[in-house]
C-alpha positions as CSV (number, residue, x, y, z in Angstrom):
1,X,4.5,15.5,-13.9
2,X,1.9,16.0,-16.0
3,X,1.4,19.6,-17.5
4,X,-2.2,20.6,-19.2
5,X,-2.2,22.5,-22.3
6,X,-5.3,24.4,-21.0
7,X,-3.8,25.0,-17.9
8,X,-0.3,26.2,-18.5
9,X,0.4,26.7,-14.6
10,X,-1.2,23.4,-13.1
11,X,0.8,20.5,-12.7
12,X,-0.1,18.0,-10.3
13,X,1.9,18.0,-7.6
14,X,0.4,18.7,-4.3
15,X,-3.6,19.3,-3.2
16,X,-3.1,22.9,-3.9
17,X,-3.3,22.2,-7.9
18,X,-6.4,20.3,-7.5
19,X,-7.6,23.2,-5.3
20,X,-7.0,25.9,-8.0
21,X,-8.8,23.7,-10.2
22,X,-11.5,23.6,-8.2
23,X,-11.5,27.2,-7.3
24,X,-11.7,28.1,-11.4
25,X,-15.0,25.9,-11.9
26,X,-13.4,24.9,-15.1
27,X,-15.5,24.2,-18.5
28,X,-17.4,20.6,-19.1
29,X,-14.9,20.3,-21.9
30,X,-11.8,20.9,-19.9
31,X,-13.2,18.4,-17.0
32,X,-13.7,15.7,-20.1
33,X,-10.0,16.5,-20.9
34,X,-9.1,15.8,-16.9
35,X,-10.4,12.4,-16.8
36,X,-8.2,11.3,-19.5
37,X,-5.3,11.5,-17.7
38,X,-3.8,9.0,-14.9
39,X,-2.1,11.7,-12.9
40,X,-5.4,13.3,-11.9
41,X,-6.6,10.3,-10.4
42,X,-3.7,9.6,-8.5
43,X,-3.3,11.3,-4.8
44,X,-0.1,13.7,-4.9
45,X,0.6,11.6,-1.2
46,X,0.0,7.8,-0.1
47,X,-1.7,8.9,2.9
48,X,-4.7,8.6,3.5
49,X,-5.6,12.1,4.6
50,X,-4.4,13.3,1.8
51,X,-5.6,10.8,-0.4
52,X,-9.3,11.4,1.0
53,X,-8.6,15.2,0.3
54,X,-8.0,15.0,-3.2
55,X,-11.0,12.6,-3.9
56,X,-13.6,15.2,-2.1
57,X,-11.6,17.7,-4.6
58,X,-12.1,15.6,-7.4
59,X,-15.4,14.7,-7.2
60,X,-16.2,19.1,-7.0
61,X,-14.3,19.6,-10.0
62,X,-16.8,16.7,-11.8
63,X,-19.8,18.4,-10.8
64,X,-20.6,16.0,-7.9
65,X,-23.1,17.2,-5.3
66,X,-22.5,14.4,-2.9
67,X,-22.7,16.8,-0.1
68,X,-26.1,17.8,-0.6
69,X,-27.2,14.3,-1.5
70,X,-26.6,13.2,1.8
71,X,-27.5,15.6,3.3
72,X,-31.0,15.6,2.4
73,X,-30.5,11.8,3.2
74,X,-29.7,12.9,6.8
75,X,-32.6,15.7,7.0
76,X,-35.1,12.4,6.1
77,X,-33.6,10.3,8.1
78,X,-33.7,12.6,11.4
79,X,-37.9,13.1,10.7
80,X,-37.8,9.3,11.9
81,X,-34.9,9.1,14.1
82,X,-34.0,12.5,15.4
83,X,-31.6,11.2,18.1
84,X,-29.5,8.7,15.6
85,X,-26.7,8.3,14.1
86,X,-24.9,6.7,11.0
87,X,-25.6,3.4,12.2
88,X,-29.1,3.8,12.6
89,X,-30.5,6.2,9.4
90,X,-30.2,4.1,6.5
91,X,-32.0,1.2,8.2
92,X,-35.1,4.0,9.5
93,X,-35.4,5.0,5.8
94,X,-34.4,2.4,3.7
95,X,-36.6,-0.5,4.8
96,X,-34.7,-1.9,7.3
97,X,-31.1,-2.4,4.7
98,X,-27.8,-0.7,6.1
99,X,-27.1,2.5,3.2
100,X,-24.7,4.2,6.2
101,X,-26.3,7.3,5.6
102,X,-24.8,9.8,7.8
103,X,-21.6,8.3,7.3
104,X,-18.5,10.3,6.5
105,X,-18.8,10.8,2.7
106,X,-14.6,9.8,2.3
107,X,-15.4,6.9,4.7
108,X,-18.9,5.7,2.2
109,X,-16.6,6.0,-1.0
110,X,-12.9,4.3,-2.5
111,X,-10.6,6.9,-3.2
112,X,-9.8,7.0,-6.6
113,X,-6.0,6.7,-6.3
114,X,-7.3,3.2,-4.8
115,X,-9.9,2.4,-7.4
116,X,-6.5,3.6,-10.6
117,X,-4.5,1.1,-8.7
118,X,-6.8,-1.1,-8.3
119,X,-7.8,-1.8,-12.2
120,X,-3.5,-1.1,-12.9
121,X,-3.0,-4.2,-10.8
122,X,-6.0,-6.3,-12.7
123,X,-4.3,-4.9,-16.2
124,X,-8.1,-4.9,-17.5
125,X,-8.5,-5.8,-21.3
126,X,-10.4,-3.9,-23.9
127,X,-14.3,-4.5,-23.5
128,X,-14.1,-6.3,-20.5
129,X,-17.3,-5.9,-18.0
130,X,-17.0,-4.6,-14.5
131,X,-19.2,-4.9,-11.9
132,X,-19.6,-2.8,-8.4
133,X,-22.0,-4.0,-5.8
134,X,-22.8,-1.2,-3.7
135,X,-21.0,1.6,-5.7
136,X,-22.7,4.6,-3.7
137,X,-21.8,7.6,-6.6
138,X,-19.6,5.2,-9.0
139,X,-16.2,6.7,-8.4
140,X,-14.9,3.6,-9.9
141,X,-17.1,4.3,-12.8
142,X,-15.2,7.6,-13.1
143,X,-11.9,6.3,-13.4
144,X,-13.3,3.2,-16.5
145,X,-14.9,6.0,-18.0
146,X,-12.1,8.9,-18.4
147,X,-8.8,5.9,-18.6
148,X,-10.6,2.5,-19.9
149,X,-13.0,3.6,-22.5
150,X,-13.5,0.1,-24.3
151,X,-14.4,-1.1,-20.6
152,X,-18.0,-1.4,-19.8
153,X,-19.0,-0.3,-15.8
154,X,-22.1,-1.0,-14.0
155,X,-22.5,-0.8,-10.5
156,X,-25.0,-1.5,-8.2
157,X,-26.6,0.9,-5.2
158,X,-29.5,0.1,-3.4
159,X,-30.1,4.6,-2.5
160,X,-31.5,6.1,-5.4
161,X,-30.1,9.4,-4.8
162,X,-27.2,8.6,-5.0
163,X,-27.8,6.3,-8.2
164,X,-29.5,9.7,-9.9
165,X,-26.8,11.6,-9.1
166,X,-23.9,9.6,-10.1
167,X,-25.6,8.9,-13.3
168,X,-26.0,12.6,-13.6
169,X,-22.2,12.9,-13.8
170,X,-21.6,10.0,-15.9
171,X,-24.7,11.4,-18.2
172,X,-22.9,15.1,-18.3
173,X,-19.3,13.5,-19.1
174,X,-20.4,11.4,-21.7
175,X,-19.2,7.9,-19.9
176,X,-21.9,5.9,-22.6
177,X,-20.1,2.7,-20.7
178,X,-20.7,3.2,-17.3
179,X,-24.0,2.7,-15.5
180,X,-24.9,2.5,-12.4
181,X,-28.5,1.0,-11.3
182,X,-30.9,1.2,-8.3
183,X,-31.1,-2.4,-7.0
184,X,-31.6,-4.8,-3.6
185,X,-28.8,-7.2,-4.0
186,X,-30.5,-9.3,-1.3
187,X,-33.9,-9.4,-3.3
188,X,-35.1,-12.8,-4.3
189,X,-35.7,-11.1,-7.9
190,X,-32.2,-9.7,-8.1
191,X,-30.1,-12.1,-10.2
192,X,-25.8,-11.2,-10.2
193,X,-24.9,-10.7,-14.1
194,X,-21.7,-12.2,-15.5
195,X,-18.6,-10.3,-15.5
196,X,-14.9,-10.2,-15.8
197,X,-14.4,-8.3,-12.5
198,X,-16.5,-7.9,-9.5
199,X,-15.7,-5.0,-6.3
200,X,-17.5,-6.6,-3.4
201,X,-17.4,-4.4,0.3
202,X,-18.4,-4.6,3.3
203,X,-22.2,-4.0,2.7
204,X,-24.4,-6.5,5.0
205,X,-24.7,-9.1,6.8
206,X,-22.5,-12.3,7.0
207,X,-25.7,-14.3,5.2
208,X,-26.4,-11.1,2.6
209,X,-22.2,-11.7,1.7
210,X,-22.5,-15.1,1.8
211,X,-25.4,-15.2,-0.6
212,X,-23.3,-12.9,-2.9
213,X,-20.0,-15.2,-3.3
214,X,-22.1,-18.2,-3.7
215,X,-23.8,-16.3,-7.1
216,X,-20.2,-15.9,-8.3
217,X,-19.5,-19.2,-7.4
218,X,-21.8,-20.1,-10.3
219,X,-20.5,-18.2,-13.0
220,X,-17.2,-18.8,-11.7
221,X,-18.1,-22.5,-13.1
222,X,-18.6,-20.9,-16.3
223,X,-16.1,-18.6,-16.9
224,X,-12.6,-16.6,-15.5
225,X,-13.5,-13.9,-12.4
226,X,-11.6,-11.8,-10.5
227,X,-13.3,-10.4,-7.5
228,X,-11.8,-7.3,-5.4
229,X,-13.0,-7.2,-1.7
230,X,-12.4,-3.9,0.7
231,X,-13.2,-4.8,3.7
232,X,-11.9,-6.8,6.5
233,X,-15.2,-8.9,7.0
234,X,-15.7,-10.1,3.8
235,X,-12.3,-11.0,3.4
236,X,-12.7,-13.7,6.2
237,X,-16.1,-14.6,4.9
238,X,-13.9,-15.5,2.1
239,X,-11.4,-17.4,4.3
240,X,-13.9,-19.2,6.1
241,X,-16.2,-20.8,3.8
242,X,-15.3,-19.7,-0.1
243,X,-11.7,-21.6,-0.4
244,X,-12.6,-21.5,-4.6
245,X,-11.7,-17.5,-4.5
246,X,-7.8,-18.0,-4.6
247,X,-5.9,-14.8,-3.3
248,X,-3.8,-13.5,-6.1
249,X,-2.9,-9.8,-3.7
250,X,-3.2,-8.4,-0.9
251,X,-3.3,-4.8,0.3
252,X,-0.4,-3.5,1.5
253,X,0.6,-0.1,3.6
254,X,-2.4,2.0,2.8
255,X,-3.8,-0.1,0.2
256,X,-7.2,-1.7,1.9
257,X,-8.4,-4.0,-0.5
258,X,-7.3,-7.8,-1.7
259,X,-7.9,-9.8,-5.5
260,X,-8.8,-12.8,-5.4
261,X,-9.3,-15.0,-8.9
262,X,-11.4,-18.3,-9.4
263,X,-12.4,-20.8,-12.3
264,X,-14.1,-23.4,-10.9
265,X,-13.4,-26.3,-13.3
């Protein structure tokens, strides 16, 4: 296991090392050293309990105030609808589109044991661009910006707080790769840009998916893509009426998520 210089005593073997990390409020320079390294990414257990644990512990030893974020989200959102819930917020504030605010913060985000195994299994290439529509606070723009620095990130997230703060993170740690944006990706104006990789969830409706895959569609027809989908729905979206995505893995055990690749010639 992996042994820091600047922490003599830590090795990463169980929750309680990320917890003592967490505890010490460590330096921006020591966190800039942490993100370098695949072992603090990865859960010390598969489970996910545990691996949702040491994601909320990560994400306090980068700085992230996700808490308070959504919070403050929630506080808004009650002023309109005082007697909702998760499933009704986002739409109260946001303009009718489902931001699941209220929603279990480990539940909203990929842990970031998935999102390392994730981009082991794609064996991403120098300078290769990623794309994540509906990244809430970027996690997967963490992990590019600490392990895959030749890699460009830019996701997408239609809550602005959460877009402000994630850059605040990726601002303070010096990710000058990583991005993330404010944007409707069901606006008439919003246009998909071409990339090498593309993390698609569970975020709408079957027509807001559908309008999604058929934009890749196109640049599929221009170039190589590789598209990760979490989420049971889109996946048979996908099954149903996109048979050019051809299903390279699929999750297994805890892993929730499949890869799909196209090249529409």
């Amino acid at each position: 296991m992996l042994q820091l210089e600047f922490f003599p005593r830590t090795e990463f073997r169980s929750l309680l090392d990320f917890q003592h990390l967490e505890s010490e409020r460590i330096s921006l320079s020591d966190r800039k050293i942490l993100v370098g390294h695949f072992e603090f990414f990865q859960s010390p257990k598969a489970n996910d309990v545990i691996r949702k644990q040491h994601s909320n512990l990560v994400d306090k030893i980068l700085g992230f105030r996700t808490k308070y974020v959504e919070e403050m989200l929630v506080a808004d959102a009650r002023g309109f609808d005082p007697e909702g819930s998760h499933e009704t917020w986002g739409p109260s504030i946001h303009g009718g589109i489902q931001t699941w605010v209220g929603l279990d913060i480990e539940t909203l985000q990929t842990p970031y044991s998935e999102c390392l195994r994730i981009l082991q299994l794609l064996k991403i290439k120098p300078y290769q661009q990623i794309i994540d529509l509906g990244a809430a606070y970027g996690r997967m723009g963490v992990v590019i910006g600490g392990l895959f620095i030749k890699n460009s990130f830019t996701g997408f997230e239609f809550v602005k707080a959460r877009v402000e703060e994630g850059n605040r993170v990726y601002n303070e740690m010096g990710f000058n790769r990583c991005q993330l944006l404010e944007r409707d990706l069901f606006s008439k104006d919003f246009k998909l840009p071409e990339a090498d990789v593309y993390f698609i969830y569970d975020y709408g409706q079957v027509d807001h998916i559908d309008h999604t895959l058929n934009q890749m569609a196109k640049i599929a027809e221009k170039r190589p893509v590789k598209v990760v989908v979490r989420g049971q729905f889109t996946r048979r979206i996908i099954k149903e009426k996109h048979e050019w995505l051809d299903l390279k893995y699929e999750g297994k055990l805890e892993e929730d998520f499949s890869i799909y690749t196209a090249y529409i010639v």
